[in-house]
N, C-alpha and C positions, 0 to 999 in steps of 0.2 A: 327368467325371461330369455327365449333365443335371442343371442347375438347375431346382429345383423350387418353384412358388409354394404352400408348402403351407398358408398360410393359406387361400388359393383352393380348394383340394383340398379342404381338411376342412371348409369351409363348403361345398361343392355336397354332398358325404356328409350331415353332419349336417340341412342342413333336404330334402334327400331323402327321406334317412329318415323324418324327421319329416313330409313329405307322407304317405309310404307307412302312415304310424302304427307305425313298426319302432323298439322304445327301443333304443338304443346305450348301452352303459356307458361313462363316461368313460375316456381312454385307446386308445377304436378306431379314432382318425380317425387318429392318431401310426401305429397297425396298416399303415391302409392307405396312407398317406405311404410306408412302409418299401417295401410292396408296386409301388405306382408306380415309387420308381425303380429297384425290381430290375427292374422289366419293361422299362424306359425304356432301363437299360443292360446290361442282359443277355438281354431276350428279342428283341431284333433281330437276334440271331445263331441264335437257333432258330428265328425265320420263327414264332414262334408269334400274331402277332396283327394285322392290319391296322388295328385302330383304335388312333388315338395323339392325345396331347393331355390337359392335364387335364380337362378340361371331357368330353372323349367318353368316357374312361376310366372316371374317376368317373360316372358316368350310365348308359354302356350296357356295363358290365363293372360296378363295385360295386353300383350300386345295381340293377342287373338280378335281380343272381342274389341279394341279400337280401330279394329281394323275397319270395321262396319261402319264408321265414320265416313271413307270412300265412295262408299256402294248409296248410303241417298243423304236427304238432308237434313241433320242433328239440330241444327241450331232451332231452339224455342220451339221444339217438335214438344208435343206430348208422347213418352213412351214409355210401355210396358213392357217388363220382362216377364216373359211366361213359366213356370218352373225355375225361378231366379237361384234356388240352393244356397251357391255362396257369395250370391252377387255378380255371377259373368252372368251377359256382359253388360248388362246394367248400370251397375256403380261403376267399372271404369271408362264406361262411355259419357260418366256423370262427371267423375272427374276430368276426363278431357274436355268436354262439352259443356261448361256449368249453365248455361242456359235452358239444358232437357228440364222438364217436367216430368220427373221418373216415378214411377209404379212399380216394385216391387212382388209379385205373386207368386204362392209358391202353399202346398198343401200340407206340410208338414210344421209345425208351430216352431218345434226347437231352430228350424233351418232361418224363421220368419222372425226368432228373435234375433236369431245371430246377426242378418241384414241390419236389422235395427239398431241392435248396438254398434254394428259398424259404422253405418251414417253416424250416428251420435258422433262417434270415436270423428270421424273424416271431417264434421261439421257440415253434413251433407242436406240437404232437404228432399226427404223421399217417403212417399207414401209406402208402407208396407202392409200386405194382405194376405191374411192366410185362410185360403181358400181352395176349392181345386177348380181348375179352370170354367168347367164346364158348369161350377154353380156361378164362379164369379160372372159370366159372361152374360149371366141372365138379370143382370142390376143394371138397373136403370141410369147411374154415375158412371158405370166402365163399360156397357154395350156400344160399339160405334163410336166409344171419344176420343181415340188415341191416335193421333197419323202415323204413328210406326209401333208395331208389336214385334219383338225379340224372343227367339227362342235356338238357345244350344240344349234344350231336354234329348234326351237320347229314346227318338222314338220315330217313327216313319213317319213321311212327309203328308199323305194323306192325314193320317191323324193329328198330327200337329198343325193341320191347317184348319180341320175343324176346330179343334179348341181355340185357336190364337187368331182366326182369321175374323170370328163376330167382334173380336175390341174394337180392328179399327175399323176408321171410319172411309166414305165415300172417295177414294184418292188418294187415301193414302196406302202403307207399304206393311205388310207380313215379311221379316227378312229370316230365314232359319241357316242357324250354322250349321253346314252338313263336312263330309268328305268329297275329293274329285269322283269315286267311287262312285259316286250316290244316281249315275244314270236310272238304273229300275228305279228305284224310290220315285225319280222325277216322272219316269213313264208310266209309273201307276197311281200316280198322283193329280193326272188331269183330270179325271171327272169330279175330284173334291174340289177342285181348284174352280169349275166352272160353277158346279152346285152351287158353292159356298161366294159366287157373286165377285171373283177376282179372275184376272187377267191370267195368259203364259206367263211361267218365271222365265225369269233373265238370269244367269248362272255369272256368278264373278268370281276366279280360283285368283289367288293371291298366296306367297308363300312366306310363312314367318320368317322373318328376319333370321339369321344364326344356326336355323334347324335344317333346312332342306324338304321342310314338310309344306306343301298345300293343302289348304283347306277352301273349301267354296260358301260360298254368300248366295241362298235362292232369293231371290228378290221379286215378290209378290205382289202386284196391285191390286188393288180392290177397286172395282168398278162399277157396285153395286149394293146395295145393300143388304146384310145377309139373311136369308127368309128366318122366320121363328122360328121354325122346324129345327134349326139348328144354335148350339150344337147338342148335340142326341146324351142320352146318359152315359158313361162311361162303358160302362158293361154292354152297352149295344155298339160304342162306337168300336169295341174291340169284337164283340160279335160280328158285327154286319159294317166292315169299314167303307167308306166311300170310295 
């Protein structure tokens, strides 16, 4: 088993947080202690994540994706994470937030066990789906139910709005983790954005805690409900993008 300095762990969590203004209940840093070293000794076998070490971990994996805790609102939300891999940022918006309704999604089985026996491990309650977007989005249980959809998949904004944008519902929020970079992506992203039955995004950059790096939060409303037609088969959404 890696040894793990978790004193060091839960103090980069804890005053991260506390940069970011995100209150933690007592008992979350023990959460994501548990999380590290499931990752540390079991996600190297699933190829799930190139960044390693407390220090990167903690920073640009926990504290990344609670950051989207800010940007709308967590509490007794239903949400999906779209391409979830190894649980960012899903599970640790779960463990900040224990109130979410989480949904896990992600196309690859080995990726969808892993999630699964993490919640186990965390004592988590989280639905996990191994599916690929564009079929799950067409079931009648995840079309439209979800008031906030999660996605850091590494893919342009048009396309991840298609896939991530039919979950939810009338009102609610599409949030993608992007970089400050990501101007084009946003500029050629408005005609899926109106397509696909959701509002302008709202850009929120915030910087991790310890790093010097920002990352931005597009924050996407849905105003609409999103026609059948969408979303398209994979191979055409890559063929003929919005």
């Amino acid at each position: 088993m890696t040894e793990i300095n978790y004193g060091k762990l839960a103090g980069i969590v804890a005053r991260g947080a506390e940069e970011l203004r995100i209150a933690l209940d007592p008992g979350v840093c023990a959460a994501f202690e548990t999380y590290y070293a499931f990752l540390e000794n079991r996600g190297h076998s699933v190829n799930l994540t190139a960044i390693t070490g407390v220090d990167d971990v903690s920073r640009l994996h926990f504290l990344d994706s609670i950051a989207l805790l800010k940007f709308a609102r967590f509490d007794n939300a239903r949400v999906i994470d779209i391409g979830s891999g190894a649980g960012f940022p899903g599970i640790p918006l779960k463990i900040a937030e224990p109130s979410i309704g989480l949904t896990l999604l992600d196309a690859a089985g080995k990726r969808v066990g892993f999630t699964a026996e993490l919640c186990e491990a965390l004592c988590l309650e989280a639905e996990c789906v191994h599916s690929r977007a564009e079929d799950a989005a067409r079931r009648p249980e995840l079309r439209g139910k979800f008031d906030i959809s999660v996605s850091r998949a590494v893919a342009r904004l048009n396309v991840l709005c298609e896939l991530c944008l039919p979950f939810v519902r009338t009102g609610g929020v599409f949030i993608a983790m992007k970089g400050v970079d990501s101007a084009d992506e946003l500029a050629g992203a408005q005609g899926a954005i109106e397509a696909l039955g959701a509002l302008a995004p709202e850009c929120f950059d915030y910087m991790l805690p310890g790093t010097g790096i920002t990352h931005r939060a597009v924050v996407i409303r849905k105003s609409s409900d999103t026609p059948d037609k969408f979303p398209r088969r994979f191979a055409k959404i890559q063929k003929a993008p919005l």
